[in-house]
C-alpha positions in Angstrom: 63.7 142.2 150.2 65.4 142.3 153.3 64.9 146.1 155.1 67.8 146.6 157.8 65.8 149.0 159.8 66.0 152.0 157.3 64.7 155.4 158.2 64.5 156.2 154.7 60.9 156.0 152.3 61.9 152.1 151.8 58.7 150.2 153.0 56.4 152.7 150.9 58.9 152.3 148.0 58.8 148.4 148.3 55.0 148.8 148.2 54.4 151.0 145.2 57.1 148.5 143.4 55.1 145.7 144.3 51.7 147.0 143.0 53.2 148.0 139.8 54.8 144.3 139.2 51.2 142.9 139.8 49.7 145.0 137.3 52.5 142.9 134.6 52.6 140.0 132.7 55.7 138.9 134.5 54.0 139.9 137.7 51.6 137.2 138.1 55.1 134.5 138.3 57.3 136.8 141.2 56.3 137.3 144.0 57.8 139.8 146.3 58.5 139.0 150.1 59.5 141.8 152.3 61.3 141.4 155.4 62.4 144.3 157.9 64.9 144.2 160.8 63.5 145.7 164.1 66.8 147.3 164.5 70.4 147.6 162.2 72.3 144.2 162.4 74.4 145.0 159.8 75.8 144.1 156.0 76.7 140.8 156.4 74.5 139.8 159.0 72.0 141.2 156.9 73.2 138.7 154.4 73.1 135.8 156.7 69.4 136.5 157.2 69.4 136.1 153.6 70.6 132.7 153.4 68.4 131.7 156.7 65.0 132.7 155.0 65.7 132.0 151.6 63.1 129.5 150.1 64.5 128.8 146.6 67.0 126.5 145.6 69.6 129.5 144.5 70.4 132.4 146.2 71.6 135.8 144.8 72.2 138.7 147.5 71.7 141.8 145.1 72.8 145.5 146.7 70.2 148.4 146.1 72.6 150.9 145.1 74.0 148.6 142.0 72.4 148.0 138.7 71.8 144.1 137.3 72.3 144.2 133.7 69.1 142.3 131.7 71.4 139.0 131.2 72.8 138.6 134.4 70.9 135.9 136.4 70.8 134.0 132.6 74.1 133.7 132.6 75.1 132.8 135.9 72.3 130.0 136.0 73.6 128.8 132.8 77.1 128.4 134.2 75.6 126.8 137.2 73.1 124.6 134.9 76.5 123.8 132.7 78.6 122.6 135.8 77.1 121.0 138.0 79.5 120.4 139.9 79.4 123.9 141.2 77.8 125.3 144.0 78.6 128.8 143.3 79.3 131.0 139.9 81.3 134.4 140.1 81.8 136.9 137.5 84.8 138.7 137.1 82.5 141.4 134.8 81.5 144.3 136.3 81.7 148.2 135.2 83.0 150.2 137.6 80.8 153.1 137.6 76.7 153.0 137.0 74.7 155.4 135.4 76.1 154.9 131.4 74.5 152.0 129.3 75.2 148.2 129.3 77.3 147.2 126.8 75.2 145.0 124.2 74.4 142.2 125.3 77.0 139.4 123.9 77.7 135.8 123.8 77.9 133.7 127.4 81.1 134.8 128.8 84.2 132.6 129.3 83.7 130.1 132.2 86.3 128.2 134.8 85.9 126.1 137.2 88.0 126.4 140.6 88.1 123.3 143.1 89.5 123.1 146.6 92.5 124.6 146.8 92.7 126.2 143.9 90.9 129.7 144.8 93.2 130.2 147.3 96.2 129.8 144.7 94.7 132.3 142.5 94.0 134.5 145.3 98.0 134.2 146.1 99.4 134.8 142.2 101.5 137.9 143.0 100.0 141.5 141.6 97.4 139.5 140.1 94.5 141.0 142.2 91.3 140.4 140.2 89.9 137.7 142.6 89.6 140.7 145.2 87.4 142.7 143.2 84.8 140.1 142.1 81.7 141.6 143.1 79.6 140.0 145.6 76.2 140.8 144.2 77.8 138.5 141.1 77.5 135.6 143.1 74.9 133.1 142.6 74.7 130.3 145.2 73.3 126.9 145.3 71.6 127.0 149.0 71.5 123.2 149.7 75.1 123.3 148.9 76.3 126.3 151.4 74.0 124.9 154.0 75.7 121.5 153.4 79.2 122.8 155.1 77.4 125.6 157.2 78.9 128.7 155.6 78.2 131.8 156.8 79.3 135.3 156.3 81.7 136.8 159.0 80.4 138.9 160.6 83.5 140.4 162.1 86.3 140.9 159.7 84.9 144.0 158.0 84.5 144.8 153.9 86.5 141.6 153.0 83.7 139.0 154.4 82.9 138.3 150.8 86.4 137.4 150.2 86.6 134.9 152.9 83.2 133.9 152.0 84.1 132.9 148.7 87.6 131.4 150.0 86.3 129.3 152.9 83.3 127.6 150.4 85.9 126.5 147.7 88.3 125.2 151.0 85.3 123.6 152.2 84.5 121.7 148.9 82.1 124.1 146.9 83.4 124.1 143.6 83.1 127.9 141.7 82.3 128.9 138.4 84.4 132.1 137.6 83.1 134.0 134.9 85.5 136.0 132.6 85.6 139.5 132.8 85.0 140.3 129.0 81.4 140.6 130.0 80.3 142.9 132.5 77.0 141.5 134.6 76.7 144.4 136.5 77.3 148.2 137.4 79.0 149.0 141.0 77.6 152.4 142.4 80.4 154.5 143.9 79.3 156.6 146.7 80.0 158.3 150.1 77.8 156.1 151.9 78.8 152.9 150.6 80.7 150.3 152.4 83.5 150.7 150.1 84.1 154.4 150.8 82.6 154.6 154.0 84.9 152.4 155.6 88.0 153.6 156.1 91.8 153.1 155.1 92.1 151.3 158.7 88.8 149.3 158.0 90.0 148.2 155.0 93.7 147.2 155.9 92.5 145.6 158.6 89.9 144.1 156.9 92.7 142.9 154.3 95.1 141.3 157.2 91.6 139.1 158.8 91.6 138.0 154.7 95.7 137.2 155.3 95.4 135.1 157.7 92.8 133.2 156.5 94.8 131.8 153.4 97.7 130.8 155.5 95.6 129.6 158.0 93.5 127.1 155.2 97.2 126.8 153.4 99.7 126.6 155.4 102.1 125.9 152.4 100.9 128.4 150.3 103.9 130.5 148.6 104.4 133.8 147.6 103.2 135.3 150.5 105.5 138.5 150.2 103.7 139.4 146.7 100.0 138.5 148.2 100.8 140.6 151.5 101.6 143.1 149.0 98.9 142.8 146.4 96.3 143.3 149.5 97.5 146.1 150.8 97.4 147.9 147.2 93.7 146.5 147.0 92.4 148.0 150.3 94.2 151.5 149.7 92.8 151.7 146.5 89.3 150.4 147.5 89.7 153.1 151.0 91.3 155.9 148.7 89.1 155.7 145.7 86.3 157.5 146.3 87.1 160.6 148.3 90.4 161.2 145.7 87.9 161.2 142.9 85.2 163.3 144.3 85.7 166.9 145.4 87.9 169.1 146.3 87.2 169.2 149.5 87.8 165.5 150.0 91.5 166.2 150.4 91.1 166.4 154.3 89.5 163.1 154.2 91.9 161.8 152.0 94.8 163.0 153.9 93.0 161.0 157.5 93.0 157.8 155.0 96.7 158.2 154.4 97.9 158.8 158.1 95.8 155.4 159.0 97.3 153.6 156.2 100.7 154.7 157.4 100.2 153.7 160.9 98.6 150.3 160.6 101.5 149.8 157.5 103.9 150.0 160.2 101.9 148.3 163.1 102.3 145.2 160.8 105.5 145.8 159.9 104.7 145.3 156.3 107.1 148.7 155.1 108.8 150.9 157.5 110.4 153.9 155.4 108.3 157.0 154.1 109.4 156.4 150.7 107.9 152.5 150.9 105.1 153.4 152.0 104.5 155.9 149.8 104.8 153.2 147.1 102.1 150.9 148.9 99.8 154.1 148.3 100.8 155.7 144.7 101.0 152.4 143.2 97.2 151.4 142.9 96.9 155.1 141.1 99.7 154.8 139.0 98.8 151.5 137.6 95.3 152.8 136.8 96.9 155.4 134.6 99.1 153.7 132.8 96.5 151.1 131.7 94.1 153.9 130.0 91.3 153.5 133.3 91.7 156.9 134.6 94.2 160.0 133.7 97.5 161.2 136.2 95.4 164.2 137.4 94.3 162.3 140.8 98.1 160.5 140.9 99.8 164.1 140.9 96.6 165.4 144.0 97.4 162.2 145.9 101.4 163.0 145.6 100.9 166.3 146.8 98.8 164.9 149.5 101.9 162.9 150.5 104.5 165.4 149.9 102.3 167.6 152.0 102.3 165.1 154.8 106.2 164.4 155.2 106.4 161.3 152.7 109.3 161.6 150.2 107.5 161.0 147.3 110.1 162.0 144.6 110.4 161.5 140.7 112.7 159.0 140.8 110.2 156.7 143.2 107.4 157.1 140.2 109.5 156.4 137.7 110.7 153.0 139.2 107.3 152.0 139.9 105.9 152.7 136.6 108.8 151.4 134.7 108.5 148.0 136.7 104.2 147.8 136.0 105.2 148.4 132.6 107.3 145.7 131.9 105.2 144.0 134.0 102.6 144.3 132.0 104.5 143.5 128.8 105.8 140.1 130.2 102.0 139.3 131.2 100.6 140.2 127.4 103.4 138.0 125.8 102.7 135.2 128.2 99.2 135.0 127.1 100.0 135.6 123.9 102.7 132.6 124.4 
């Protein structure tokens, strides 16, 4: 357990956890090593401390504000143990909000293999944006294999280090097990203090352009790039947006900051430059939720307001384009797989 200089009740908590797994059966086979920082270095230096003292041949970096469903290391070591080959396993499955219970646990979900290149050309498959929400606490590593290339977390690019984590160690020749997302491994916690909410629209795109760059930098022929410019931006509003638009009421002023940022670094990298376009960049993470049953149109209609409040031109007209074209969208994508 690695303590980054909390001021919280977490070294007596670790203690009273520790006596109670001695007194088990399972006890007397884990043992529990506590490390604390002398001052706060950070997440993902944090995380790099983790991969410096780890003893074991595999390496999971677990957050304390998430919950590990019971079959979660089984199945990732039984990817890793079925593919050798791989230095790391993913999972796509993870429910986005803790506190219900798991599902019943199922079969071994669905498992690919990604080599070289080919994380980067699923990262870069238009609106397709499910590589950017893989949870890093789903990641199981094989340490020899990370230590082979020196991979490290960056320490500078902000909420997406995972993502360049995950895309430098297949570039590097790490070969990943992804995991399907029919079963969840885990619960994400959503909360103010997270990184996720806590970082900001301007954190977050930011964050997003670091991520950019890095694919074109590894792959320099890589296509698309319109539609993955695109596809980011919608992740990191929705990832800076989500939280304080589905909280309280009084989130509005928060959410309001969030949009101004977004609009300004939106047109500091000249990726839209009318109200109405960016407006789209904004809405359209919400509006795609909706439509796919994950969430109803209340917090769509708040954030529109939010806009129209703010000077963006957010008419009918602009939602019904956009949720016509995610519709067929979606059709096209169903019939494909069906195909």
């Amino acid at each position: 357990m690695l303590d980054d200089a909390s001021s919280d009740e977490t070294p007596d908590v670790v203690q009273e956890f520790t006596r109670r797994l001695e007194q088990t059966p399972q006890g007397q086979h884990i043992s529990v090593r506590y490390v604390r920082s002398e001052t706060n270095i950070g997440q993902f230096a944090n995380w790099n401390r983790a991969l410096d003292l780890c003893r074991t041949e595999l390496l999971n970096v677990f957050h304390d504000d998430d919950v590990m469903f019971p079959w979660m290391l089984e199945d990732l070591t039984a990817a890793l143990d079925e593919h050798p080959e791989c230095g790391i396993a993913l999972s796509l499955g993870n429910a986005a909000v803790a506190g219900s219970p798991p599902p019943a646990a199922e079969a071994r979900p669905s498992c690919s293999v990604l080599q070289g290149k080919e994380y980067a050309q699923e990262l870069r498959t238009g609106d397709d944006t499910r590589l950017f929400h893989v949870a890093p606490p789903s990641g199981l590593l094989r340490v020899a294999e990370v230590r082979r290339i020196g991979l490290r977390w960056r320490e500078d690019v902000g909420p997406c280090a995972d993502s360049c984590f995950w895309l430098e160690a297949s570039d590097g020749g790490i070969p990943i097990c992804l995991l399907g997302a029919e079963k969840p491994l885990l619960a994400r916690r959503q909360h103010p203090g997270s990184i996720t909410a806590s970082s900001g629209m301007r954190a977050w795109t930011v964050s997003f352009k670091h991520l950019y760059d890095l694919i074109v930098e590894l792959n320099p022929d890589v296509g698309k790039l319109a539609n993955l410019r695109r596809a980011m931006m919608l992740s990191g509003i929705h990832a800076a947006l989500e939280w304080d638009t589905f909280s309280t009421p009084d989130a509005a002023a928060r959410t309001l900051s969030n949009i101004r940022d977004a609009a300004e670094c939106i047109r500091e990298l000249n990726w839209a430059s009318s109200d109405e376009e960016i407006a789209v960049y904004i809405l359209k993470p919400f509006v795609k939720r909706a439509l796919t049953g994950q969430m109803s149109f209340t917090p769509c209609i708040r954030l529109a307001r939010l806009l129209n409040k703010d000077g963006f031109r957010v008419s009918p007209t602009t939602w019904l384009r956009e949720a016509a074209r995610m519709f067929a969208r979606r059709i096209y994508r169903n019939r494909k797989e069906t195909t």
